[in-house]
C-alpha positions in Angstrom: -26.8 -4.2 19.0 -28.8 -5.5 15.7 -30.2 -2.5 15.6 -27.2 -0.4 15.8 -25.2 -2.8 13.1 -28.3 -2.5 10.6 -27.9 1.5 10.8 -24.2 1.1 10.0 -23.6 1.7 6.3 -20.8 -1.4 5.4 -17.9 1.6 5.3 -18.8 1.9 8.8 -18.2 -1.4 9.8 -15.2 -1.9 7.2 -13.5 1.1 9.7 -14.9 -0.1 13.2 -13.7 -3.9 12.1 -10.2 -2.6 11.4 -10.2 -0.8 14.8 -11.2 -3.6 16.3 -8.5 -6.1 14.9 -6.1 -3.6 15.6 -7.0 -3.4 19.4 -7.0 -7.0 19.5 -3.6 -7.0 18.0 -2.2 -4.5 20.3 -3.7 -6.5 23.2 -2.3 -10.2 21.8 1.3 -8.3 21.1 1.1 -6.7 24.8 1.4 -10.6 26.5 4.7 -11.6 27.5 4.5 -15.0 25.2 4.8 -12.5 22.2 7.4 -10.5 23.2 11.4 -11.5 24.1 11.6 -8.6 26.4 8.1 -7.2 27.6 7.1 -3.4 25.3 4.8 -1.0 26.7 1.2 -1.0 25.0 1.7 1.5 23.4 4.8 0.0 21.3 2.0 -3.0 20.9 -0.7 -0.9 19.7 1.8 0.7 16.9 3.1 -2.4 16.0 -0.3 -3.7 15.5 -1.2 -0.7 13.9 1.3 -1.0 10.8 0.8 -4.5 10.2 -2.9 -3.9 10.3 -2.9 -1.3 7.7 0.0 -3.1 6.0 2.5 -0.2 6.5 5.7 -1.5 8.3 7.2 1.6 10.1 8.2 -0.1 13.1 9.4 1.4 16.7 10.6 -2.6 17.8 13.2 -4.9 16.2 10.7 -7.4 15.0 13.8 -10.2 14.7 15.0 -9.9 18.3 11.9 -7.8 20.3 9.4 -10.5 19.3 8.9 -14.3 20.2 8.2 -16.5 17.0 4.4 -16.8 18.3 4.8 -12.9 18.2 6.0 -12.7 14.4 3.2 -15.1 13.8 1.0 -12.8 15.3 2.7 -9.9 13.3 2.1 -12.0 10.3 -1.6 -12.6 10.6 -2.6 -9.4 11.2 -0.5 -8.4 7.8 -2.4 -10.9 6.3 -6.1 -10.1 7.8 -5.6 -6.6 7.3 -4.2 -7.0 3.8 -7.3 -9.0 2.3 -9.5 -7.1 5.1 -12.0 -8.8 7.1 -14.4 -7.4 5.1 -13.6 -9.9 2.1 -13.2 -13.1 4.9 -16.7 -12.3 6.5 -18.5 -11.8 2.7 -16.1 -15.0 1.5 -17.5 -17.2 4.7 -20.9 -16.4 4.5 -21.1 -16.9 0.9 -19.3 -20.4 1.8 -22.1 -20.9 4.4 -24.6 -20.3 1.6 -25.8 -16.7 3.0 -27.2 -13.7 0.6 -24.8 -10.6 0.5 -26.6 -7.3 0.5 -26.3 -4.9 -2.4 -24.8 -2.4 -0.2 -22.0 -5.1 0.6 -21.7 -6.0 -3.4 -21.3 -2.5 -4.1 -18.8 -1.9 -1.5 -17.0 -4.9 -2.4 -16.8 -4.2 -6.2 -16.2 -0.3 -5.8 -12.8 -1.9 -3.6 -11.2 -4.5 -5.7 -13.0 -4.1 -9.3 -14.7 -0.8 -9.6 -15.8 -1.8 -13.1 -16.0 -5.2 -12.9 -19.3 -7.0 -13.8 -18.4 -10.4 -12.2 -20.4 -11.9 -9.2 -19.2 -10.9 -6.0 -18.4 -14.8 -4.9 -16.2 -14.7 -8.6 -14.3 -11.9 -6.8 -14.1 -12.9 -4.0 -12.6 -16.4 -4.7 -10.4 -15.1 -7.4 -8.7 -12.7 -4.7 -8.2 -15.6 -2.3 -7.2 -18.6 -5.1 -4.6 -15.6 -6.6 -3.8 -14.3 -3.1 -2.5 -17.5 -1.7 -1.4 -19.0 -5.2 1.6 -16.0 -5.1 2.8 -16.2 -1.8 2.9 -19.9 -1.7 5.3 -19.5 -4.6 7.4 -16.5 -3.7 7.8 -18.4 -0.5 8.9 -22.0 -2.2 11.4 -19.3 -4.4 12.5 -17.8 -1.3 13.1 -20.6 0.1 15.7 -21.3 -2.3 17.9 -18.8 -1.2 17.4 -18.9 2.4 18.4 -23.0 3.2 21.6 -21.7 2.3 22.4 -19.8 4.9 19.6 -21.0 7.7 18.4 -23.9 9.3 15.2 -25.8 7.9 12.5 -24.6 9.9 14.4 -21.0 10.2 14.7 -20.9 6.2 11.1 -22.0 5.2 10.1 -19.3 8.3 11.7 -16.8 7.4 10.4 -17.6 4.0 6.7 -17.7 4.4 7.0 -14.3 6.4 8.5 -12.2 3.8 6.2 -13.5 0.9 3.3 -12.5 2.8 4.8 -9.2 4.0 5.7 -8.7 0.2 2.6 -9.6 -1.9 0.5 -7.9 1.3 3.0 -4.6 0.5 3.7 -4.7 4.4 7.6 -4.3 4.8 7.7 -6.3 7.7 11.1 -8.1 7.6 12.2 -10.7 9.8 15.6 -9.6 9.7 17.3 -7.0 11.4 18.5 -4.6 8.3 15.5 -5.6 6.3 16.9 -7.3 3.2 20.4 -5.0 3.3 22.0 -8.5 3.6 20.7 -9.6 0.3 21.4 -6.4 -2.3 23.1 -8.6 -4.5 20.9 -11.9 -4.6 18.8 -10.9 -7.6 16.6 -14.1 -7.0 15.4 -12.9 -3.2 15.3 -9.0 -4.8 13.5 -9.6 -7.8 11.1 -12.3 -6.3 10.4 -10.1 -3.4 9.4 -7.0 -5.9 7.3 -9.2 -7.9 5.8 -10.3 -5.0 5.5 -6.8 -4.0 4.0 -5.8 -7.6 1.5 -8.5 -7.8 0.4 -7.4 -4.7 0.0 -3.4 -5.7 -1.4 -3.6 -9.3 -5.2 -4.7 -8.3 -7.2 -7.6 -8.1 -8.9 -6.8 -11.7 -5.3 -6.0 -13.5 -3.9 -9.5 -12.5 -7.0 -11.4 -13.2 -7.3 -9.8 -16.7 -4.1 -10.5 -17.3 -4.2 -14.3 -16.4 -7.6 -14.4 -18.5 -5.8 -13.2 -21.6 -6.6 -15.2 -24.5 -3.8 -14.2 -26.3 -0.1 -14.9 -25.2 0.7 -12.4 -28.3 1.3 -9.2 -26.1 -0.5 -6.8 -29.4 -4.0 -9.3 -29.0 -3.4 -9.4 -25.2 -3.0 -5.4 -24.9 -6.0 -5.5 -27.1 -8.4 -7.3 -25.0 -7.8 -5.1 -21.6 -9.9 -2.7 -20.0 -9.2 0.9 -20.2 -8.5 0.7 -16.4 -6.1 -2.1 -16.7 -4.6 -0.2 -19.9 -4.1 3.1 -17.6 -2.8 0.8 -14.7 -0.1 -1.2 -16.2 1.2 1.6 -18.3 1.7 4.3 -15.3 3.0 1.4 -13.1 6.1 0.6 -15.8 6.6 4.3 -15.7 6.8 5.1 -12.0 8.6 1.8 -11.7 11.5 2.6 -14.3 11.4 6.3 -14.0 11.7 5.8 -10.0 14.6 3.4 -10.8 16.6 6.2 -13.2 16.2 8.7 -10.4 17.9 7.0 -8.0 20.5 5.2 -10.4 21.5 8.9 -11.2 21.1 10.9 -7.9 22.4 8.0 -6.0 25.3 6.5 -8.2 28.0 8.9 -6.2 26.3 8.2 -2.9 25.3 5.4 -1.4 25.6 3.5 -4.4 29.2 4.8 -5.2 30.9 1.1 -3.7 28.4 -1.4 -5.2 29.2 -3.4 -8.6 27.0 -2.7 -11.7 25.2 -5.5 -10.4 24.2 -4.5 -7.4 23.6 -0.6 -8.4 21.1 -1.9 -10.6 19.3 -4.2 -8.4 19.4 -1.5 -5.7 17.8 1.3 -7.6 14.8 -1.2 -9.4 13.7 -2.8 -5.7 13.9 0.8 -3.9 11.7 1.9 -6.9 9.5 -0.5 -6.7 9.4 -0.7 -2.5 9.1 2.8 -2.2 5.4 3.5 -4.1 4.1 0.6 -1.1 6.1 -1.8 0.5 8.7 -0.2 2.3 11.9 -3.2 2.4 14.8 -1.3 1.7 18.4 -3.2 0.5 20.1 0.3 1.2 20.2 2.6 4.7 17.3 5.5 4.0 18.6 7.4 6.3 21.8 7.9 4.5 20.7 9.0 0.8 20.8 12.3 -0.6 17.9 15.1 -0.1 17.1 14.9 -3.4 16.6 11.2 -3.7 14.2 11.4 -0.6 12.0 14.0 -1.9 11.7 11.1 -5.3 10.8 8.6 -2.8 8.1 10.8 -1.6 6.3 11.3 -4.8 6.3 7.5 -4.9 5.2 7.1 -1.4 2.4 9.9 -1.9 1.2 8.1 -5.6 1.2 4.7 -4.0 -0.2 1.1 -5.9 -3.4 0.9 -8.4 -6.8 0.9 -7.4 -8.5 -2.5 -6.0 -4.8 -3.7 -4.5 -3.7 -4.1 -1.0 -1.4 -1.1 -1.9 -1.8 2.4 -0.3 -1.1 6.0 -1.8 -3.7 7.9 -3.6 -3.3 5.4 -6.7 -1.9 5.2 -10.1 -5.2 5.4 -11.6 -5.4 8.8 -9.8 -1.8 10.1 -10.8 -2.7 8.8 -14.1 -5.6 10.9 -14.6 -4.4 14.3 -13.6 -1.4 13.6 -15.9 -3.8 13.3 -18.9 -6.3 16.2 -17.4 -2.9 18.6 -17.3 -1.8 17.5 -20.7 -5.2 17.9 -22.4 -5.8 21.0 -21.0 -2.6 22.4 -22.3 -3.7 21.1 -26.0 -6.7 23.2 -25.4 -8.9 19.8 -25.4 -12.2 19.5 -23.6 -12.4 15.8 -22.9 -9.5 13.7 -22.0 -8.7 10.8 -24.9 -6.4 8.3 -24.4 -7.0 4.9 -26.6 -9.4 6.2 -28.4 -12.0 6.7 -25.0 -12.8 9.6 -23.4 -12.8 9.3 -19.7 -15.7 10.8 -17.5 -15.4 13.9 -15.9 -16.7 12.1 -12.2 -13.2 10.5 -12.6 -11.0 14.0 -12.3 -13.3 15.6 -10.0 -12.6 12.3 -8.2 -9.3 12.5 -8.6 -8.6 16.0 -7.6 -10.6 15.3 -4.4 -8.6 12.5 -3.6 -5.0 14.7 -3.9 -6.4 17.5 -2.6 -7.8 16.1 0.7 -4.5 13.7 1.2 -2.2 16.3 0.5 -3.9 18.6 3.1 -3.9 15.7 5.8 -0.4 14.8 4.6 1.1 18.2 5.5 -1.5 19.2 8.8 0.0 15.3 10.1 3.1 17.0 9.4 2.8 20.1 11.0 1.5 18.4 14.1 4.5 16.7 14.6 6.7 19.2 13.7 5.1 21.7 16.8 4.8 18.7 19.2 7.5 19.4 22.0 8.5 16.5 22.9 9.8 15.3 19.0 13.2 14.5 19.5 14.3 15.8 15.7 12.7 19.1 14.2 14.0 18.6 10.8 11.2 19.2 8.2 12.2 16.7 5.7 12.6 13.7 8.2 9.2 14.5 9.5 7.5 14.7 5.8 9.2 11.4 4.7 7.8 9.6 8.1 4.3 10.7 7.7 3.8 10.3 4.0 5.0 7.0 4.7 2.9 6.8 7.3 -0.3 7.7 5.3 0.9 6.1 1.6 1.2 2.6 4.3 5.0 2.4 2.7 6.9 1.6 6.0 9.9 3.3 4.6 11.9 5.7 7.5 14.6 7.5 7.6 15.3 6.5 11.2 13.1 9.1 13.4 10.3 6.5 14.3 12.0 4.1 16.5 13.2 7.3 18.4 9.6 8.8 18.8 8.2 9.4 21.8 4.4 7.8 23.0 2.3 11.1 21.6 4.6 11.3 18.5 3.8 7.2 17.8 -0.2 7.2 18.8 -0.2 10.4 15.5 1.3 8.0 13.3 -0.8 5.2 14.2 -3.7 7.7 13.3 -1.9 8.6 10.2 -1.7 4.9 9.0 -5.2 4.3 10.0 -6.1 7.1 7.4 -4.0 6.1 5.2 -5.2 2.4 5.1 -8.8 3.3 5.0 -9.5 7.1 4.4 -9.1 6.8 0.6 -11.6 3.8 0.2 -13.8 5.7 2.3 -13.5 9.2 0.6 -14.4 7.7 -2.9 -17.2 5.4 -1.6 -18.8 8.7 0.0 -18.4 10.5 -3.2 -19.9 7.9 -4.9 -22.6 6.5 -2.8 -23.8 10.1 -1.6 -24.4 12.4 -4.7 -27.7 14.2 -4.1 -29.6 15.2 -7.2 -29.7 19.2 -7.4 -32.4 20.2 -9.5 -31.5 23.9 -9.1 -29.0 25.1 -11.3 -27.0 28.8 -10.5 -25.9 30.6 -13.2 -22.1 30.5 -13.9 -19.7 33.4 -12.9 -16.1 33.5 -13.4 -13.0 34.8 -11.1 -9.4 35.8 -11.5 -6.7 32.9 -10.9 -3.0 33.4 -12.0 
C-alpha cells in the first residue's frame, strides 16, 4: 500500500480521495437515520455526488427526503468537497509540523494561486481564515431575515446551510423552491450572491484584494496582478452582461408580473447563480429558449481560476476573447495593460474549451440515445449536462425524472466536471517533454 501511494502522482490521489468521500457519502446518506423515507443507493450515491463536486442538481427534495442529521451530512460533504481534502490533509500535516513535498506545493499552488509566490502554509491558512470568515457572516446576515419567519434553531439552520452552500457555489437549498420564496428580499438575494461571488472569484483575487494598500480604487487597481486584473474585469462583465440578457429576454416572460424591484433582483442573482451556483428565485423550467441557451454560456464559462467554482474559467473565456480580438487587429502577441500574455496560456486555453466542449456534447449525446430517458428534447438534455459538468446545479426539471442509468452519467459528468479541468491543466503543465527535433513548417487550407 506505501508503495502503491508513493507511485501515485498527488492528482492521482486528489481524484481517488474524492471518489472515496463520495462513496462514503453515498453509503452515510443510504442509512435510514439520514433519510425521512428510505432512497435507493443509487439516489444516495447522486446526491452525494453533487454535494461532493459542489454542483447541486438534485433527484430528492433535500427539505422533506432528508433527516436534519442527513442535511448535515449534505452539508459536510459541500463543505469537504468545496475546500477539498487535499487542502485539509496538507493544512493538518503542516499543523502537525510535517514537510509537504514539492509535488504537493506545486499541486497546491497551480490550484488556488497559480502565480502566487507565497508559502504553501500562507495559502493554505489564508483559504481557511477567509473561507470560514464569509460564511460565518453571510450566515449571521442570513439570519436576519430568517427569525422572521422561522423558529430559532430552524432560522440559524437554515442559515448556516445556505451560506455554506453559497460561498462553496453548491446550490443546495434547504427549502423546497430554492430561494423562489425570497425574490424580493434583496438582503437574503444579494447576501447569498456575494456569498456566491466570493466563493467563485479565487483564493488569490480575494486575498489581493483585502491586501490592498490603497482604499483609492485607481492605487488599488494599480497594485493587482495581471491575473486578478483579467479576473475581476471579465467577472463584472459576465455578471452584468448576463443580468441585461435576461432583464430583456425575460421582462415579457416570467418576469412580466414582478415589480421593478423584483425584475431586477431576479435577473442580477440568476446572473450571478447561473456561471456556478445554481439557486434560482425563478422556475428554469419555464423561461424562454433563448434565455436558456444565455444560461448555458454562463454555465459552460463558469468561476475564476483557484475558486471552488466550476466551468472552464473566466481566466480562460478571457483569454480567447483577447486572442480573437488581436488576431483580427493583425497583432502577434496579445496586450492588455501594457503585458503581453504567454502563448502556453492560449494553447492552454484552447485545450481546455476544446476538450470540455467535446465531453460536453458526447455526455450529451449519450443521454439523448439512452432508451430509457423519459424526455428526448435536445435542449433540456444540453442544459442538464452542462450544468452537470460546469457543477452549476441549475435544471430545467428532467433530473429528478431520470432514470438509475440516466443519474449514474451525470454523476460521472459532475465528477469530470469537478476535477477533470484541474487535472487537464496540471497534466499540461507538469508533463511537457522537451523535443529537440524540430519539423519544418507546412501550411493547409482552412475556410
Amino acid at each position: 500500500m506505501k508503495k502503491l501511494l508513493e507511485y501515485l502522482s498527488p492528482i492521482d490521489k486528489v481524484l481517488i480521495s474524492f471518489v472515496l468521500l463520495i462513496l462514503a457519502g453515498a453509503c452515510i446518506l443510504y442509512l435510514p437515520v439520514c433519510t425521512t423515507g428510505g432512497i435507493s443507493f443509487i439516489d444516495a450515491l447522486f446526491t452525494s455526488t453533487s454535494a461532493v463536486c459542489v454542483t447541486g442538481l438534485t433527484v430528492l427534495d433535500t427539505a422533506k427526503d432528508f433527516t436534519f442529521i442527513g442535511q448535515v451530512v449534505i452539508v459536510l460533504l459541500i463543505q469537504l468537497g468545496g475546500l477539498g481534502i487535499m487542502t485539509f490533509s496538507v493544512a493538518l500535516l503542516s499543523l502537525m509540523g510535517g514537510s509537504v513535498s514539492i509535488k504537493w506545493r506545486f499541486t497546491l499552488q497551480n490550484m488556488y494561486s497559480d502565480v502566487s509566490k507565497l508559502p504553501i502554509r500562507n495559502i493554505l491558512g489564508r483559504i481557511i481564515i477567509y473561507t470560514f470568515t464569509i460564511e460565518i457572516i453571510i450566515a449571521l446576515i442570513l439570519f436576519t431575515q430568517f427569525i422572521q419567519k422561522f423558529p430559532l434553531k430552524e432560522a440559524l439552520w437554515h442559515s448556516v446551510f445556505h451560506s455554506i452552500s453559497a460561498f462553496c457555489n453548491a446550490g443546495f437549498s434547504t427549502f423546497s423552491n430554492s430561494l423562489m420564496d425570497y425574490n424580493g428580499n434583496s438582503v437574503v438575494v444579494i447576501s447569498i450572491a456575494i456569498a456566491i461571488i466570493s466563493g467563485g472569484i479565487g483564493f488569490l483575487a480575494m486575498s489581493e484584494l483585502f491586501n490592498a494598500k490603497s482604499l483609492q480604487l485607481k492605487q488599488m487597481w494599480k497594485t493587482l496582478t495581471l491575473h486578478t486584473r483579467i479576473v475581476l474585469t471579465t467577472t463584472a462583465i459576465l455578471i452584468f452582461g448576463g443580468m441585461f440578457l435576461f432583464y430583456v429576454l425575460e421582462y415579457n416572460g416570467i418576469l412580466q408580473n414582478m415589480s421593478f424591484k423584483e425584475k431586477l433582483l431576479a435577473s442580477f442573482f440568476q446572473s450571478v447563480t447561473a456561471r456556478t451556483a445554481g439557486f434560482n428565485t425563478v422556475d428554469i423550467g419555464s423561461l424562454r429558449e433563448a434565455t436558456c441557451l444565455v444560461l448555458i454560456v454562463l454555465m459552460f464559462i463558469g468561476g475564476s481560476p483557484g475558486s471552488i467554482a466550476g466551468g472552464v474559467k473566466t481566466s480562460t473565456f478571457a483569454i480567447l476573447w483577447l486572442f480573437l480580438v488581436s488576431r483580427l487587429k493583425g497583432l502577434r502577441q496579445i496586450i492588455v495593460w501594457e503585458r503581453a500574455l504567454a502563448y502556453d496560456n492560449v494553447e492552454r486555453a484552447v485545450t481546455l474549451v476544446v476538450v470540455s466542449a467535446l465531453f460536453i456534447f458526447f455526455a450529451t449525446f449519450v443521454l439523448l440515445v439512452v432508451p430509457t430517458l423519459p424526455t428526448g428534447e435536445f435542449l433540456q438534455s444540453f442544459f442538464e449536462v452542462t450544468s452537470a459538468f460546469g457543477t452549476v446545479g441549475l435544471s430545467m426539471g428532467i433530473t429528478p425524472k431520470t432514470l438509475p442509468l440516466e443519474r449514474i452519467i451525470l454523476c460521472v459528468v459532475m465528477y469530470m466536471g469537478r476535477l477533470g479541468p484541474l487535472t487537464l491543466i496540471s497534466a499540461l503543465t507538469i508533463r511537457k517533454k522537451t523535443v529537440n527535433i524540430k519539423y519544418a513548417e507546412d501550411h493547409i487550407m482552412i475556410g
